[in-house]
ROLUM-887090 format. One line per 4 residues: number of its first residue (from 1); their letters; for each residue x, y, z of N, C-alpha, C. Coordinates in nm, 3 decimals. Atoms other than C-alpha are relative to their C-alpha. Layout:
% residues N
NUM) A) X/Y/Z/X/Y/Z/X/Y/Z | ...
This chain:
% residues 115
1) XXXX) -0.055/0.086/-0.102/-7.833/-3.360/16.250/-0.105/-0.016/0.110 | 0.138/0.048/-0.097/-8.078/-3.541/16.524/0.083/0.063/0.169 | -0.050/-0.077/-0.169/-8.082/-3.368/16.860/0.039/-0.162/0.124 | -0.017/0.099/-0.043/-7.989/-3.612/17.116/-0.092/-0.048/0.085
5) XXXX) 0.120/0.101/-0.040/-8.310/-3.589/17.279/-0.101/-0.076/-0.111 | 0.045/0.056/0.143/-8.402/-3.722/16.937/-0.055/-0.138/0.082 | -0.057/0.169/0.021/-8.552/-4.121/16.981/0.047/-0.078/-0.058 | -0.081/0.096/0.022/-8.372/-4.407/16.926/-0.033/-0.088/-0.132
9) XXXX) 0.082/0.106/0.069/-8.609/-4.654/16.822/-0.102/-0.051/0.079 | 0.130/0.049/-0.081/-8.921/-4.791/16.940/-0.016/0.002/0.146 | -0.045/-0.021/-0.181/-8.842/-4.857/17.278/-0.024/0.165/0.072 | -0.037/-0.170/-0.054/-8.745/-4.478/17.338/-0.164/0.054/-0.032
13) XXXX) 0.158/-0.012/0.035/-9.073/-4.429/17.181/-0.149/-0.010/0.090 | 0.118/0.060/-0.087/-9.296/-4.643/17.390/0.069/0.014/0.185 | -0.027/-0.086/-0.160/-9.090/-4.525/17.748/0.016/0.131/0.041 | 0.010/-0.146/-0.024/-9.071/-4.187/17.664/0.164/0.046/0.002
17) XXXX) -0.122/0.033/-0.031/-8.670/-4.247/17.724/0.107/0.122/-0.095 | -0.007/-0.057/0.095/-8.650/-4.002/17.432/0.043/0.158/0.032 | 0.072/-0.176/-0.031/-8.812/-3.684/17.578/0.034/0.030/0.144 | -0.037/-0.013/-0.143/-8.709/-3.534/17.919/-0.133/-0.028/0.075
21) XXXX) 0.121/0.044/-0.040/-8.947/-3.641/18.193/0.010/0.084/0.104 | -0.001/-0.045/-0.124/-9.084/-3.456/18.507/0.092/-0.044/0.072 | -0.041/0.079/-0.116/-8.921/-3.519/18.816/-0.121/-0.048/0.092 | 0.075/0.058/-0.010/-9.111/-3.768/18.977/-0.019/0.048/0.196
25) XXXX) -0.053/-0.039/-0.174/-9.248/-3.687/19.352/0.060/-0.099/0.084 | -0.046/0.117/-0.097/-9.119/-3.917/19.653/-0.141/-0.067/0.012 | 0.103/0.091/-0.023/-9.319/-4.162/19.720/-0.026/-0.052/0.138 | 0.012/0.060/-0.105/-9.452/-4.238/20.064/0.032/-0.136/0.010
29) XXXX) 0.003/0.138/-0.034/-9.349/-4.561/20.236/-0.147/-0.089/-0.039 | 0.129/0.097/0.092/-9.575/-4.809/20.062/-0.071/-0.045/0.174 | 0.046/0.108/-0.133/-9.779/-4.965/20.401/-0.026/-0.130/-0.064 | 0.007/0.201/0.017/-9.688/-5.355/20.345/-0.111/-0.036/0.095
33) XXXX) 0.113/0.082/-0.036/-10.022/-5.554/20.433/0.084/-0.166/0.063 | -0.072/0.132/-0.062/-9.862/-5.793/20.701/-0.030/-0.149/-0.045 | 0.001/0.102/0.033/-9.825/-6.138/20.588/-0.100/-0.097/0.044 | 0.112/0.074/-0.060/-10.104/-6.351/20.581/0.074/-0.125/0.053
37) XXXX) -0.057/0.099/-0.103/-10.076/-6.625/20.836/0.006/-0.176/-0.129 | -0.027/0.105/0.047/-9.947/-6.956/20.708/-0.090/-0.088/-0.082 | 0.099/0.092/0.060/-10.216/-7.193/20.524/0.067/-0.128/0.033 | -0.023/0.139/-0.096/-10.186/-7.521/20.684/0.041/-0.111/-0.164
41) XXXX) 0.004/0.079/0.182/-10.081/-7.778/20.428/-0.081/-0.127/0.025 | 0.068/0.105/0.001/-10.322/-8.006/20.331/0.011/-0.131/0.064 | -0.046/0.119/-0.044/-10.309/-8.320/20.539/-0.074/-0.120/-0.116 | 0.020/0.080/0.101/-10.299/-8.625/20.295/-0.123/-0.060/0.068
45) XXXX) 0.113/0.089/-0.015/-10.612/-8.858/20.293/0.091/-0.123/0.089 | -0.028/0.092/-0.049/-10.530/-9.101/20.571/-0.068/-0.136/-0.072 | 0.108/0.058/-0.001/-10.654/-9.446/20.433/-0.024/-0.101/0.080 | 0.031/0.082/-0.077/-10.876/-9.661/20.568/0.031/-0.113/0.042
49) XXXX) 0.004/0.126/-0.002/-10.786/-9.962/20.749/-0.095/-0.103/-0.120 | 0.077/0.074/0.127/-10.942/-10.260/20.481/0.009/-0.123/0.084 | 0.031/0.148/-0.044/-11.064/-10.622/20.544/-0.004/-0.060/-0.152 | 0.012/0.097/0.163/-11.021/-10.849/20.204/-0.109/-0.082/0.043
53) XXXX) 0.109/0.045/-0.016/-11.360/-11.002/20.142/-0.024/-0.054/-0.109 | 0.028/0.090/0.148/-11.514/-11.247/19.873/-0.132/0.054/0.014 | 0.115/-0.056/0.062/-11.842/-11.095/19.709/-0.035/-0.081/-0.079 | 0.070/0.034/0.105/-12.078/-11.266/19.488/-0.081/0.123/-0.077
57) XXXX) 0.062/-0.083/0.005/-12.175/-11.024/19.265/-0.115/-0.048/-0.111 | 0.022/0.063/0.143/-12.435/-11.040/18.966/0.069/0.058/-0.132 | -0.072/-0.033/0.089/-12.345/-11.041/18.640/-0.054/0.145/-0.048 | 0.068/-0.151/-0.020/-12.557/-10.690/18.613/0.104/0.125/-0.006
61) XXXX) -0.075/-0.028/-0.123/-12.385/-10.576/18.860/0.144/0.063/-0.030 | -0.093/0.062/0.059/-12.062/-10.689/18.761/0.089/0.091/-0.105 | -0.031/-0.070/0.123/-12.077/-10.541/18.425/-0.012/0.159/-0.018 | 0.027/-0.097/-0.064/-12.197/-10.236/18.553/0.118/0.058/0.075
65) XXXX) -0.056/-0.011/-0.067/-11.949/-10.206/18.786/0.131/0.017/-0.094 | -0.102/0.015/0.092/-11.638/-10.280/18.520/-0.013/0.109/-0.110 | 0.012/-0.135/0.055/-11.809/-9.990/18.313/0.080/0.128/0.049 | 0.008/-0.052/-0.085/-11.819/-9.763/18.549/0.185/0.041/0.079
69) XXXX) -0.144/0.032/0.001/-11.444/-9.850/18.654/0.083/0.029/-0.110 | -0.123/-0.054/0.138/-11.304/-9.790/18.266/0.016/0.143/-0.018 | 0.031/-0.170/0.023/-11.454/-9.442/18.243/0.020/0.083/0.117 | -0.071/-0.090/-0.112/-11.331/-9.329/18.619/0.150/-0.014/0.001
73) XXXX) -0.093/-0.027/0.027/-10.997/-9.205/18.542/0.062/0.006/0.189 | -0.039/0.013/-0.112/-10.744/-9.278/18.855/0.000/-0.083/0.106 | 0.022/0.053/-0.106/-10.763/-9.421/19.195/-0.141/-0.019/0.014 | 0.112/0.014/-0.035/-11.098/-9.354/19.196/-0.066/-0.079/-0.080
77) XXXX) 0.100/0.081/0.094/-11.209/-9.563/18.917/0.086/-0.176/0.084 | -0.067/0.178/-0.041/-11.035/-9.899/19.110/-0.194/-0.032/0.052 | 0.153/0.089/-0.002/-11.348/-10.142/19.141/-0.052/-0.015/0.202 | 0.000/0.013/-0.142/-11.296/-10.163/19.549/-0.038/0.124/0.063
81) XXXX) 0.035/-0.166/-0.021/-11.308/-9.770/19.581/-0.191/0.045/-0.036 | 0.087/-0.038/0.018/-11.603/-9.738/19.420/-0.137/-0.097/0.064 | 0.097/0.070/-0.092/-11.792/-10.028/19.604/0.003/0.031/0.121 | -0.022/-0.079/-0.137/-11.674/-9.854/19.928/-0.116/0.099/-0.022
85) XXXX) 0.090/-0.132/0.011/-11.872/-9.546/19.806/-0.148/-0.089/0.019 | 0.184/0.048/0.004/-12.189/-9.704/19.694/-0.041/-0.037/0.129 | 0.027/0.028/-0.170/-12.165/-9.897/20.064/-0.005/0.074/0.051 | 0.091/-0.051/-0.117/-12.155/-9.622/20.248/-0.066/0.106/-0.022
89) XXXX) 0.114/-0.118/0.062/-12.397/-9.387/20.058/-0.098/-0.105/0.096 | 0.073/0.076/-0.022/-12.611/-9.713/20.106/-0.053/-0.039/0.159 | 0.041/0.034/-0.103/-12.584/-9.825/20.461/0.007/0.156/0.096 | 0.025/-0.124/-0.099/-12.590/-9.408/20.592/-0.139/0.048/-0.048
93) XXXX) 0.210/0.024/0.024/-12.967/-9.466/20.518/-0.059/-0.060/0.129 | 0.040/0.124/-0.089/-13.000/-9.751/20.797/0.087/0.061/0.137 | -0.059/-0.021/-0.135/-12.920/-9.608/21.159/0.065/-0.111/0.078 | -0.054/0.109/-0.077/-12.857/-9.936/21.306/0.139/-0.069/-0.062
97) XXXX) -0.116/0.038/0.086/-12.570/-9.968/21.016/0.157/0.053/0.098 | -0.098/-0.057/-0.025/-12.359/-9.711/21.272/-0.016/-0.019/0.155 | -0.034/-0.005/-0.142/-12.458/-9.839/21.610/0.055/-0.100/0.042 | -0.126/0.086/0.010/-12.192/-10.043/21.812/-0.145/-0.136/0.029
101) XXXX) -0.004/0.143/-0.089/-12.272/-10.405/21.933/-0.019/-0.007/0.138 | -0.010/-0.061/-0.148/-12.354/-10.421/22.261/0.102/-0.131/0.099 | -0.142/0.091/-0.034/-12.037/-10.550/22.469/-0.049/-0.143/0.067 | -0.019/0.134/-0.026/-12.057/-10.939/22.560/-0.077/-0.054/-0.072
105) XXXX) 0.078/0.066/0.107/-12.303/-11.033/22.250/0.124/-0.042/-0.059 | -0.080/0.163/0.105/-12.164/-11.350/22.092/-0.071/0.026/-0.153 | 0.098/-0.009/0.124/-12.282/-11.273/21.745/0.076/-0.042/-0.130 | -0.125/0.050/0.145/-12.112/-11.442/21.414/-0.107/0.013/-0.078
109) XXXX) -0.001/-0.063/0.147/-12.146/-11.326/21.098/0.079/-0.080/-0.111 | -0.058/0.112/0.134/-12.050/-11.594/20.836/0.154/-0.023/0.002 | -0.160/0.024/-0.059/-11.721/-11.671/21.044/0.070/0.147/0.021 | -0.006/-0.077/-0.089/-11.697/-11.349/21.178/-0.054/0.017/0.124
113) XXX) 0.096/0.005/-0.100/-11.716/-11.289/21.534/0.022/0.125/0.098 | -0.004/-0.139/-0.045/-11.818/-10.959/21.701/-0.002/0.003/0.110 | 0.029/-0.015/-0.133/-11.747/-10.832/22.032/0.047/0.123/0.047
């Protein structure tokens, strides 16, 4: 006849659940590591104001561009997004691309007029 600290079955086996166990000591109060402070939540990408504009582009260009657009997966592959980029990789080369106008110049720009 099986003693009753006999095991069970596996279980009893692999926790020991079987066999009598020490008594275990007390355990000091754990010291909880105070809560790290909040993490801000990401603020969404504001976007940019936009101006609708007509472009001539070449056909190069164009085709290049419509590539380029199939194989960028998302928002980021839209054809307007990615001519934003190239522009301002392009004109943060040219210092005078980021300085203002100087106030009461009359200056037009192909029916634009700056002031």
């Amino acid at each position: 006849m099986a003693s009753s600290s006999a095991p069970r079955d596996i279980n009893d086996l692999l926790t020991g659940a079987g066999r009598p166990q020490p008594p275990r000591p007390p355990q000091a109060p754990s010291q909880v590591a105070p809560p790290a402070a909040p993490v801000p939540a990401a603020k969404p990408e504001i976007a940019p104001t936009t101006r609708k504009g007509t472009f001539i582009l070449t056909e190069a260009n164009d085709d290049a561009l419509h590539r380029l657009s199939f194989y960028t997966p998302g928002p980021k592959g839209e054809k307007s997004y990615l001519i934003n980029k190239a522009l301002e990789a392009y004109l943060a080369q040219f210092p005078d691309s980021q300085r203002a106008i100087p106030e009461g110049e009359d200056v037009r720009r192909r029916g634009r007029r700056h002031h």
